[in-house]
C-alpha atoms as an extended CHARMM CRD file, in Angstrom:
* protein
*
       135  EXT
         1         1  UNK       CA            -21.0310000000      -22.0970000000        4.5250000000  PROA      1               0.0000000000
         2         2  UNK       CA            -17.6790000000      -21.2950000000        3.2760000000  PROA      2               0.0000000000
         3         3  UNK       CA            -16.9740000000      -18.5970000000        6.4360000000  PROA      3               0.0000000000
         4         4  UNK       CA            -17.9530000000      -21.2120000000        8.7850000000  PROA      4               0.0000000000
         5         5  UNK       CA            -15.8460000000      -23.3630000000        7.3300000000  PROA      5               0.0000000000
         6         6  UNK       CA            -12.4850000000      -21.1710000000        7.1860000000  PROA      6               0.0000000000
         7         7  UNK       CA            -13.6950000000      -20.1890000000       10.6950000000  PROA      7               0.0000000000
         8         8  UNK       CA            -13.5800000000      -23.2330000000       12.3970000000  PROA      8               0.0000000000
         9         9  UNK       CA             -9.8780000000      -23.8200000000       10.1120000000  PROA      9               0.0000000000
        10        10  UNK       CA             -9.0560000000      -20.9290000000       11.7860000000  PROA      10              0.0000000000
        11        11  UNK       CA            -10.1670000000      -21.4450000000       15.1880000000  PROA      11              0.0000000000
        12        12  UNK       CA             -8.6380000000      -25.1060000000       15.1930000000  PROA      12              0.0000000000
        13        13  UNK       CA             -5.3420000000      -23.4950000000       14.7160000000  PROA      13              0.0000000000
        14        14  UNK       CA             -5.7250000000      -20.5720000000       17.7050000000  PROA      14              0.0000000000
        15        15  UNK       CA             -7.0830000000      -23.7430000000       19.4980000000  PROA      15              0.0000000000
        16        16  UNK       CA             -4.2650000000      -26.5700000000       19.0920000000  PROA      16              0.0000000000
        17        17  UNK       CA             -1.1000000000      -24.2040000000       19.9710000000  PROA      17              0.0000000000
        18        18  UNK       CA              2.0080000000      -26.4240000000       21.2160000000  PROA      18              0.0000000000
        19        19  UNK       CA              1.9870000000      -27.4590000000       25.2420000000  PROA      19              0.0000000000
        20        20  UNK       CA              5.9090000000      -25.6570000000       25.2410000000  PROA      20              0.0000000000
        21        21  UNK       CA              6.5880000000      -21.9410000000       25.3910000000  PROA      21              0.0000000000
        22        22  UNK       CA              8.6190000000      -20.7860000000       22.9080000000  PROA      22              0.0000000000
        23        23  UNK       CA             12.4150000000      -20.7290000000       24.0280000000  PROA      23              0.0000000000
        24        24  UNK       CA             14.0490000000      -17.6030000000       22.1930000000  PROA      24              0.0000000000
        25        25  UNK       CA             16.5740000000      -18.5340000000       20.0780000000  PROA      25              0.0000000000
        26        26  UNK       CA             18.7270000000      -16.0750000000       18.0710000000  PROA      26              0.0000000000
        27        27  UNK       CA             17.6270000000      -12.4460000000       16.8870000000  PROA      27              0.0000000000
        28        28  UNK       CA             18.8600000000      -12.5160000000       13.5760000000  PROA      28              0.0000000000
        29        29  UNK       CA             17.4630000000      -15.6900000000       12.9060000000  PROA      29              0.0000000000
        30        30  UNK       CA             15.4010000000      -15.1920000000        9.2100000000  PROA      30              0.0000000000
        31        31  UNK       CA             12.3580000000      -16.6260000000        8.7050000000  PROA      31              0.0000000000
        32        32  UNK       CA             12.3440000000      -20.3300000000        7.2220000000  PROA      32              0.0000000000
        33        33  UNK       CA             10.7650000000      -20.7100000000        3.9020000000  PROA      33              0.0000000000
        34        34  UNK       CA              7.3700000000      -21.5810000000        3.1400000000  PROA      34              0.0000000000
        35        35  UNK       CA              6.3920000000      -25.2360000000        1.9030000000  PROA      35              0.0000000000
        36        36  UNK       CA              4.5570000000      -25.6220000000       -0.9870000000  PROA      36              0.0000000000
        37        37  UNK       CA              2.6370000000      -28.8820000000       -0.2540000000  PROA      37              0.0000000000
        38        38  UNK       CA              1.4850000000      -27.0450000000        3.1310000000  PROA      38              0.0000000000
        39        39  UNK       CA             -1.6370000000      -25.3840000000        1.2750000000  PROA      39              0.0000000000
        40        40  UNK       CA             -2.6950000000      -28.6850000000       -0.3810000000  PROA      40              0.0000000000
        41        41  UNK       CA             -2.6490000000      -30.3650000000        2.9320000000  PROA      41              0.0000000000
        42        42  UNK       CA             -4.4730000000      -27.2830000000        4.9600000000  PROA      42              0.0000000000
        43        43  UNK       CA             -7.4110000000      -27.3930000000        2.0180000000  PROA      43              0.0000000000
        44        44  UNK       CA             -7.8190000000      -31.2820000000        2.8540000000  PROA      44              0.0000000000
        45        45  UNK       CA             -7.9780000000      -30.8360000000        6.5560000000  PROA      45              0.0000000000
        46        46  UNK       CA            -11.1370000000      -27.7160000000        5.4840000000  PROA      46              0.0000000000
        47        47  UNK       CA            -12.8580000000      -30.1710000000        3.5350000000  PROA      47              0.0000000000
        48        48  UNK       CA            -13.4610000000      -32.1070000000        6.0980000000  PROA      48              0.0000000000
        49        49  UNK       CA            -15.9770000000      -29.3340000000        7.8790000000  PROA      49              0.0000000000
        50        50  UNK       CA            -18.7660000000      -28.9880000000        8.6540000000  PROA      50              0.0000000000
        51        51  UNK       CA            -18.7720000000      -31.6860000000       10.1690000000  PROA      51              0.0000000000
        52        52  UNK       CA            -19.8960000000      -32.3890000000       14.1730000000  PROA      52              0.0000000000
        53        53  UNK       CA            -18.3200000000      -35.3810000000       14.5180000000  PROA      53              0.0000000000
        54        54  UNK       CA            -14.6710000000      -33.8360000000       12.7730000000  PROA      54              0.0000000000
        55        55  UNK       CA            -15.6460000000      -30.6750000000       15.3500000000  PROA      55              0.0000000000
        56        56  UNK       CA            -15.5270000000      -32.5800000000       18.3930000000  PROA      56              0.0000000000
        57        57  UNK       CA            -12.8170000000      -34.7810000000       17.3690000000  PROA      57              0.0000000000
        58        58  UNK       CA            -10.5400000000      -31.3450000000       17.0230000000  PROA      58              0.0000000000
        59        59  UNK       CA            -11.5560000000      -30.7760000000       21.0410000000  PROA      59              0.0000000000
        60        60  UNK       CA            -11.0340000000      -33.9940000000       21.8190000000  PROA      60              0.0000000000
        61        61  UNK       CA             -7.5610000000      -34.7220000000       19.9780000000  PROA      61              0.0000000000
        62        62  UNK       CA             -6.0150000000      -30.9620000000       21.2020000000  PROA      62              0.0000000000
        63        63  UNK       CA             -6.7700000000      -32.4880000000       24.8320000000  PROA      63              0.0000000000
        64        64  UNK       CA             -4.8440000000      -35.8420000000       24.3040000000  PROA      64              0.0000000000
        65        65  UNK       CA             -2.1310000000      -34.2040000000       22.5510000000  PROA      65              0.0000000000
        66        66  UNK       CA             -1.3510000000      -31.2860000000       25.3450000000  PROA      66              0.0000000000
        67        67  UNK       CA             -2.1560000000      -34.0080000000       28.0280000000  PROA      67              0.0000000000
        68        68  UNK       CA              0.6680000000      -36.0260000000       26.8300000000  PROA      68              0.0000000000
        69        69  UNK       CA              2.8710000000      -33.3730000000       25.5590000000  PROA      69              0.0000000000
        70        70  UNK       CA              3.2540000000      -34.5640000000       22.6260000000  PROA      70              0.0000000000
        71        71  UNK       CA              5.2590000000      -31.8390000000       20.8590000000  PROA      71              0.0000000000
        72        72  UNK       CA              7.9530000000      -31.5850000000       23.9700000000  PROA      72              0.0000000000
        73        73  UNK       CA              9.8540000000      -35.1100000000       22.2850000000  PROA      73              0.0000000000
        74        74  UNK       CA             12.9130000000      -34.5950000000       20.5770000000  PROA      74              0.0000000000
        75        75  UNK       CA             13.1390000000      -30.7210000000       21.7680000000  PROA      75              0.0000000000
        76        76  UNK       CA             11.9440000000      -29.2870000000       18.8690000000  PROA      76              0.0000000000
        77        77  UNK       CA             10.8910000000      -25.9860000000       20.4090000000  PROA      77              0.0000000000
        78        78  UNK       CA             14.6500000000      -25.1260000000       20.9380000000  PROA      78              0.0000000000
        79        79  UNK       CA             15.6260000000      -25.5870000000       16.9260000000  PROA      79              0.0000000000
        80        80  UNK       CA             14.2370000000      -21.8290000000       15.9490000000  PROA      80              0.0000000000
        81        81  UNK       CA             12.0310000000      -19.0300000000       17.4320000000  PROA      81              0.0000000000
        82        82  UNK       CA              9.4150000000      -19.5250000000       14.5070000000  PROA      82              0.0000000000
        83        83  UNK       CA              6.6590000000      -21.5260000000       15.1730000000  PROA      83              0.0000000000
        84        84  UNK       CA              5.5100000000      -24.3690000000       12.8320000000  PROA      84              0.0000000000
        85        85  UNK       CA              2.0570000000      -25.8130000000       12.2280000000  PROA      85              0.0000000000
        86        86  UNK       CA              1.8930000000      -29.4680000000       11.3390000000  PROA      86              0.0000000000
        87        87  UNK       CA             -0.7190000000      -31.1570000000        9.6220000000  PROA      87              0.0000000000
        88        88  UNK       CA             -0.9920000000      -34.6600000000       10.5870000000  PROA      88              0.0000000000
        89        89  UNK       CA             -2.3940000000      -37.5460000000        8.4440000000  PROA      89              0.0000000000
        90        90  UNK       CA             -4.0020000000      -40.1370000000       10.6160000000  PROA      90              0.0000000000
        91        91  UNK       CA             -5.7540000000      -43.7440000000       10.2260000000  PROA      91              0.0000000000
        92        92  UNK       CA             -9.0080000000      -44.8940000000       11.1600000000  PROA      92              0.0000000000
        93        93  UNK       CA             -6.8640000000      -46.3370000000       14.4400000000  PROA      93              0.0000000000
        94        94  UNK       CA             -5.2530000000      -42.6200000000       14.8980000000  PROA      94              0.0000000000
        95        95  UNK       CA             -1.9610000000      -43.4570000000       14.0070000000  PROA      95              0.0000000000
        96        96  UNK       CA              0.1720000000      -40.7240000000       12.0410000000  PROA      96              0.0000000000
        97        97  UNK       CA              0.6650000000      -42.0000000000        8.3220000000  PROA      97              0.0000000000
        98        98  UNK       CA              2.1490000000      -38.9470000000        7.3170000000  PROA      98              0.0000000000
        99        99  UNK       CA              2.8590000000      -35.2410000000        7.6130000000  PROA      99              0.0000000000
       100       100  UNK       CA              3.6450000000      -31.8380000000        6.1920000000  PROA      100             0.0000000000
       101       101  UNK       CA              4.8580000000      -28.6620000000        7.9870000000  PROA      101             0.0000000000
       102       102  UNK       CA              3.4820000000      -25.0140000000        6.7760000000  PROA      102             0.0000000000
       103       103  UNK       CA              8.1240000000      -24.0020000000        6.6500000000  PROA      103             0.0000000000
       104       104  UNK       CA             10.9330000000      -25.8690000000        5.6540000000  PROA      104             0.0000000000
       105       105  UNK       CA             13.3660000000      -25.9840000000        8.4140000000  PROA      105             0.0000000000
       106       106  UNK       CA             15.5330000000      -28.1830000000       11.3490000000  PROA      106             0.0000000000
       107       107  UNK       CA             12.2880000000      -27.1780000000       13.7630000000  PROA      107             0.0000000000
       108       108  UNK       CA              9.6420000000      -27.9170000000       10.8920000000  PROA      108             0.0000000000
       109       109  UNK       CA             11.6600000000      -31.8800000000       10.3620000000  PROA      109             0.0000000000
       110       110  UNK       CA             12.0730000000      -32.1410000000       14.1990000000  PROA      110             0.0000000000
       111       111  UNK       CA              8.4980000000      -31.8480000000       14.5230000000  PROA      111             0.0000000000
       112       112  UNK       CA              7.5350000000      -34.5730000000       11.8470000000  PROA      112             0.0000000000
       113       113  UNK       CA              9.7720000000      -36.5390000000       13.0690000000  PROA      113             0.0000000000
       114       114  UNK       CA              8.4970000000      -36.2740000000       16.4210000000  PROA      114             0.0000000000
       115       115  UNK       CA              5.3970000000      -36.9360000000       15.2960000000  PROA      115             0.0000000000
       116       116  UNK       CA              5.5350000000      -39.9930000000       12.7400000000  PROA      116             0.0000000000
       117       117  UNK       CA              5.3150000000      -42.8740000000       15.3250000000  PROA      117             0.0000000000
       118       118  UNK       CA              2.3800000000      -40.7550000000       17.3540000000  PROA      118             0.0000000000
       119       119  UNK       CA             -0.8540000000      -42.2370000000       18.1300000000  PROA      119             0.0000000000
       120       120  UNK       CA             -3.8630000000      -40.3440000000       18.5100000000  PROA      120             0.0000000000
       121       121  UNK       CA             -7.5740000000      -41.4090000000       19.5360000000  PROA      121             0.0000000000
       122       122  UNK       CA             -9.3900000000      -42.8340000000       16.6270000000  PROA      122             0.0000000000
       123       123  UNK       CA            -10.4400000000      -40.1270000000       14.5650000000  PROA      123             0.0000000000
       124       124  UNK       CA            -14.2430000000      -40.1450000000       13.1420000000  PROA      124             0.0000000000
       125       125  UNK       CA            -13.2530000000      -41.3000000000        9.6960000000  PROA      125             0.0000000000
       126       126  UNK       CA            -10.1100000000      -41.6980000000        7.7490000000  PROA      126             0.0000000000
       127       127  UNK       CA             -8.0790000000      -40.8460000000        6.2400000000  PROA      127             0.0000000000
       128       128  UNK       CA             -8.0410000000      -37.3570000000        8.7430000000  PROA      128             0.0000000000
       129       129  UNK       CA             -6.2310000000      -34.4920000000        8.3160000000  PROA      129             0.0000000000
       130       130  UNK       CA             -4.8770000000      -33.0010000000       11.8720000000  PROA      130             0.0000000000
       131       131  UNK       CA             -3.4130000000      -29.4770000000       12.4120000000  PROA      131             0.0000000000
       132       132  UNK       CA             -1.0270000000      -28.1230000000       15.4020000000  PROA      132             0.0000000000
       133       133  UNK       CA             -0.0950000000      -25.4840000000       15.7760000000  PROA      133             0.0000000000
       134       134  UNK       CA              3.4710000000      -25.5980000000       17.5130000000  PROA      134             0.0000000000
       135       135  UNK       CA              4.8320000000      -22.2790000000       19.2800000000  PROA      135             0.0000000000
């Protein structure tokens, strides 16, 4: 049960990559550090499997967000050649409440702030825990 449930974790996050390619920025950038709260927020977002209704609300959420491009506001992808993967809290009505970011850097805030006013489709219960995974 617990492989099926880190598999789907880790399919969600091959699945929900960013609608943007990656813009190079500078070779000697170094990597941003890690955020502690980021593990916290991933285990909430496993917790939440198996479950169908979660399951097809992953499918149907990556859709609207890469439909509306979502993660090309504020030109995030410019701010660092790393990618960042978000975890978004929503409300029963799909609006973010929150959010925490796996590094700690411009691209990482860019990102949540990008994403604090975002609204979703109604998630199958609250509160949810949404990852994306943004090149």
């Amino acid at each position: 049960m617990m492989t099926r449930t880190l598999a789907l974790a880790g399919a969600a996050l091959l699945l929900v990559s960013g609608c943007a390619s990656m813009h190079p920025a500078a070779s000697d950038e170094a990597p941003p550090p890690a955020n502690p709260d980021f593990a916290g927020a991933m285990a909430k977002f496993n917790a939440q499997f198996p479950n169908e209704k979660a399951s097809r609300y992953e499918e149907v959420s990556i859709n609207y967000n890469n439909n509306l491009k979502l993660d090309e506001k504020g030109n995030c992808h410019e701010r660092s050649k790393y990618p960042v993967v978000i975890v978004l809290t929503l409300d029963a009505s799909g609006k973010v409440v929150g959010s925490t970011t796996d590094v700690m850097n411009a691209k990482a805030e860019c990102f949540r702030q990008a994403y604090a006013a975002a609204q979703l489709p109604p998630p199958p219960f609250a509160p949810y825990q949404k990852p994306i995974r943004l090149r």
